[in-house]
C-alpha angles and dihedrals in degrees: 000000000000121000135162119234113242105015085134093101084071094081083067094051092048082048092057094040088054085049101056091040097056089035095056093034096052089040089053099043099044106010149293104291097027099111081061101043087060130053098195085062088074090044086056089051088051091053099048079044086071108045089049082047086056088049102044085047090051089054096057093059088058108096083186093066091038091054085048100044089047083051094057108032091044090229126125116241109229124226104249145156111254081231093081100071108097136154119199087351092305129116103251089226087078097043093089079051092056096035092060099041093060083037093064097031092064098040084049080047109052090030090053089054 
């Protein structure tokens, strides 16, 4: 299988992603402030954080897409575990686990309140 090294850091660029979507979407809808006036606003972007993490994961296993994405970046994909992909020391196959754990705690925590 081919994987590229160090593609960890991509679980920061889906969270943001996930960030500026919800952020946008719940600003347009309502109005403008009202991602920062909820906090389970920012459980519900954790959670969409880790489907587009599944996704991405599920991407990366996809030598298809590999193949496609070494084409048109110019760059060699290197023959690697999938145990190499980390972020922050962890195997990036937990980190939709994780994502949505902290997701759901906060939105339990600030609906409870």
């Amino acid at each position: 299988m081919i994987i590229w090294s160090g593609i960890g850091f991509f679980v920061a660029v889906v969270i943001c992603i996930a960030y500026v979507f919800f952020k946008w979407l719940l600003d347009f809808i309502w109005y403008d402030g009202f991602f920062a006036a909820h906090l389970w606003a920012t459980g519900i972007t954790f959670i969409l954080a880790s489907v587009l993490c599944i996704f991405f994961i599920y991407a990366i296993k996809q030598e298809k897409i590999l193949i496609f994405l070494a084409k048109i970046t110019d760059s060699q994909p290197m023959f690697q575990p999938h145990k190499t992909h980390k972020f922050f020391f962890i195997p990036v196959r937990y980190w939709p686990l994780i994502l949505f754990l902290f997701g759901a705690g906060i939105c339990i925590h600030d609906l409870t309140k």
